[in-house]
N, C-alpha and C positions, 0 to 999 in steps of 0.2 A: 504493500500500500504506500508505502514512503516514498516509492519510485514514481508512483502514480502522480502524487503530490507535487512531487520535485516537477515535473510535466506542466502540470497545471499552475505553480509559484511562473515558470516561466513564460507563460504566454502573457499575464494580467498585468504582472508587476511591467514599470519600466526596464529598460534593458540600456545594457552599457558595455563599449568594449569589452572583450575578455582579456586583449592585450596591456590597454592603456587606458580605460576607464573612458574613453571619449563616448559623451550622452548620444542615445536616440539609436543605434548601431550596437548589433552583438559580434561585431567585426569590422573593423574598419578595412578598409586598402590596405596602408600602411601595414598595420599589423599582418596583415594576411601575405604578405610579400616576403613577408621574414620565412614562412612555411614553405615557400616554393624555392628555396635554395636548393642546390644539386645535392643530394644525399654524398656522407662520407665516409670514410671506414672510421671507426673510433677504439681508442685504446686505452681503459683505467688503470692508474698507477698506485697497488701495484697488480697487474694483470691476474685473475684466478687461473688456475692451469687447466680448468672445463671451457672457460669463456671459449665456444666459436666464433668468427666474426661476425663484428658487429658492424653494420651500417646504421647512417643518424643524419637527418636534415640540418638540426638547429642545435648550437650549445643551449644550456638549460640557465638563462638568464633573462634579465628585461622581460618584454611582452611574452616571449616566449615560456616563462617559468610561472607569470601572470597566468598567460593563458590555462597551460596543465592544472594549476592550480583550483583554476576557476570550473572547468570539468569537475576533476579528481573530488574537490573537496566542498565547493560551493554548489555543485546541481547543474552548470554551465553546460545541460546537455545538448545543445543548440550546438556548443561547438565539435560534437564528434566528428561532425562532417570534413571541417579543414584538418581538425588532427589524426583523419583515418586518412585522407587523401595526402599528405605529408609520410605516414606510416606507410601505403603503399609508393608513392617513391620509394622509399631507405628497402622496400621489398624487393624491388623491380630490382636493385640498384646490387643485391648481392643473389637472388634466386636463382640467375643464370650460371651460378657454382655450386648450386644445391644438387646435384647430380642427379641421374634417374631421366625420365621420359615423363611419369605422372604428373597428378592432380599437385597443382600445389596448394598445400596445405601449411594456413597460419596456424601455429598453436599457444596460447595466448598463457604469460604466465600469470596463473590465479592469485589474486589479494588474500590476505588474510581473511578467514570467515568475520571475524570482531570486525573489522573495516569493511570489510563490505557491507556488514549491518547495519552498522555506524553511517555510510555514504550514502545507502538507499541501491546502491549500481555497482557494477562491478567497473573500473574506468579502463583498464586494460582492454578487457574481451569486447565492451562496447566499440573501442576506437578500431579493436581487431574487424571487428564488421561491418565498420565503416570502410577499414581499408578494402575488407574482400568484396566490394560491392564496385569499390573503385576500381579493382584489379581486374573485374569481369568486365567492367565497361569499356577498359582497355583491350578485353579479347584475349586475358589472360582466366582459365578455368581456376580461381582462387574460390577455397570457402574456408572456415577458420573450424579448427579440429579442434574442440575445450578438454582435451584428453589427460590435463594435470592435475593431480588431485594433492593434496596436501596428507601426510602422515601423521602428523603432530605438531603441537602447537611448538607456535614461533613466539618468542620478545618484539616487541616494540624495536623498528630498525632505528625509529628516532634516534640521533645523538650516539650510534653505534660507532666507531672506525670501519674501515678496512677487513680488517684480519676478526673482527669479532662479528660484523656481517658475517663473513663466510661462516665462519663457525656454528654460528643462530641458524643459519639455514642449509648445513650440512645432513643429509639424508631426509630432508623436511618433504621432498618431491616423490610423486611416485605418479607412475603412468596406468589409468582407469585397468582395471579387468579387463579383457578383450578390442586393446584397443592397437594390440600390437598389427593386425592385419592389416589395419584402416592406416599405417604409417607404410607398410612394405611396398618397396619401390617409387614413394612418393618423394617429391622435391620440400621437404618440410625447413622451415623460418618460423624458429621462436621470437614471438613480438610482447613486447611493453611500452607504454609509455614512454619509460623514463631508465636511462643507463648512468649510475651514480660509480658505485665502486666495482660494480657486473655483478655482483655474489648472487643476486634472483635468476638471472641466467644461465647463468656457472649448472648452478642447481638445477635449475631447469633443463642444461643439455646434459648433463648426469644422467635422470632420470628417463629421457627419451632415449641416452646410446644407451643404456642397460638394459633396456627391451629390444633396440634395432642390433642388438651384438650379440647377446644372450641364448643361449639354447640352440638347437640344430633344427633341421628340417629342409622341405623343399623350397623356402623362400630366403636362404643364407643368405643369396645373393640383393638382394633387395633389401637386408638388415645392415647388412655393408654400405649398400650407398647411400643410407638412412643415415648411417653414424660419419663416414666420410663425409659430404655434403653436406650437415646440419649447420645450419645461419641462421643470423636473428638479425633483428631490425625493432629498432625504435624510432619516436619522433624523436625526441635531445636525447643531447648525454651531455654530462658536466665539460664545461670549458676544456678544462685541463686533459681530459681523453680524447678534445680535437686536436691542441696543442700536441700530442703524443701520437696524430695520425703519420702512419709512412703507407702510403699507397704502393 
């Protein structure tokens, strides 16, 4: 019901950038220009040893971190639309090394349950559907796979570092019952919002190569280029992982 809400807060209420606050507009130009950057490879310092590559539109600053924010945590669901179509550039921009011939498949990584409660939405898997809706319009066969599931509870990433991220969300990921099939021989791209220190990904490409590497059968060959190929994409990532891009 809260999701419902958040819907209806935004149609009645006034509305205002999500970038910059600028009245009458839930977007200005300006703001929206910063999203159509050329997507980039990005790299956190210090790199997790799971991170795949990551592509990324925008550092996570100014309008830009406004914006996410304003989705993520304010109901700003008006703006999935630029931040899904942002999210599929950074797609477009690494899926062609996702190896395999199939469907590509986003697979979105899941918010904490407490947070998602707390938000009314999930911000991730939304912007994920936004993008694959983009990515079809383009003529690319995208739909987004929500095949992560969480093990156990995780800490507040608030105010973490680094090295105690990773830790907080070591073995935290696990991939649905039966959902190893629906990834064999597909071109898969784990997508978030937002790329800080990478540990939510890290974690997330964990949990997908332990089922596309795992066990034997007649589909090896298709769990290999599942775990080879595996990419992610976000809209930002923190300044300093652009600072740190080598293309």
């Amino acid at each position: 019901m809260r999701g419902w809400r958040r819907e209806i807060v935004g149609l009645v209420l006034p509305v205002a950038c999500g970038g910059c606050g600028r009245p009458r507009t839930e977007l200005c130009e300006e703001c929206a220009a910063v999203l159509a950057a050329v997507p980039r490879r990005v790299r956190p310092t210090p790199e997790p040893a799971d991170l795949p590559v990551v592509h990324a539109v925008a550092p996570y600053e100014n309008a830009v971190r406004a914006m996410l924010l304003a989705h993520k945590e304010r109901g700003a669901l008006g703006l999935a639309g630029v931040l899904g179509a942002a999210l599929a550039a950074a797609v477009r921009a690494g899926a062609g090394h996702a190896g395999g011939e199939g469907p590509l498949l986003l697979v979105p990584v899941p918010s904490a349950r407490r947070a998602t409660a707390r938000r009314g939405h999930d911000p991730a898997r939304r912007i994920a559907a936004a993008a694959a809706a983009e990515l079809r319009r383009g003529g690319s066969p995208a739909r987004v796979l929500a095949v992560l599931r969480q093990r156990r509870a995780v800490a507040d990433q608030a105010g973490l570092g680094a090295r105690e991220r990773q830790a907080n969300l070591a073995g935290a990921l696990l991939v649905a019952d039966g959902a190893r099939g629906l990834l064999d021989g597909a071109r898969v791209v784990l997508v978030d919002d937002l790329l800080t220190t990478g540990s939510s990904l890290a974690e997330a490409a964990r949990a997908v190569r332990a089922v596309s590497c795992g066990g034997g059968g007649g589909a090896a060959d298709g769990r290999r280029t599942v775990a080879a190929g595996l990419r992610a994409a976000v809209v930002a990532a923190s300044p300093t992982a652009f600072d740190r891009n080598r293309n």
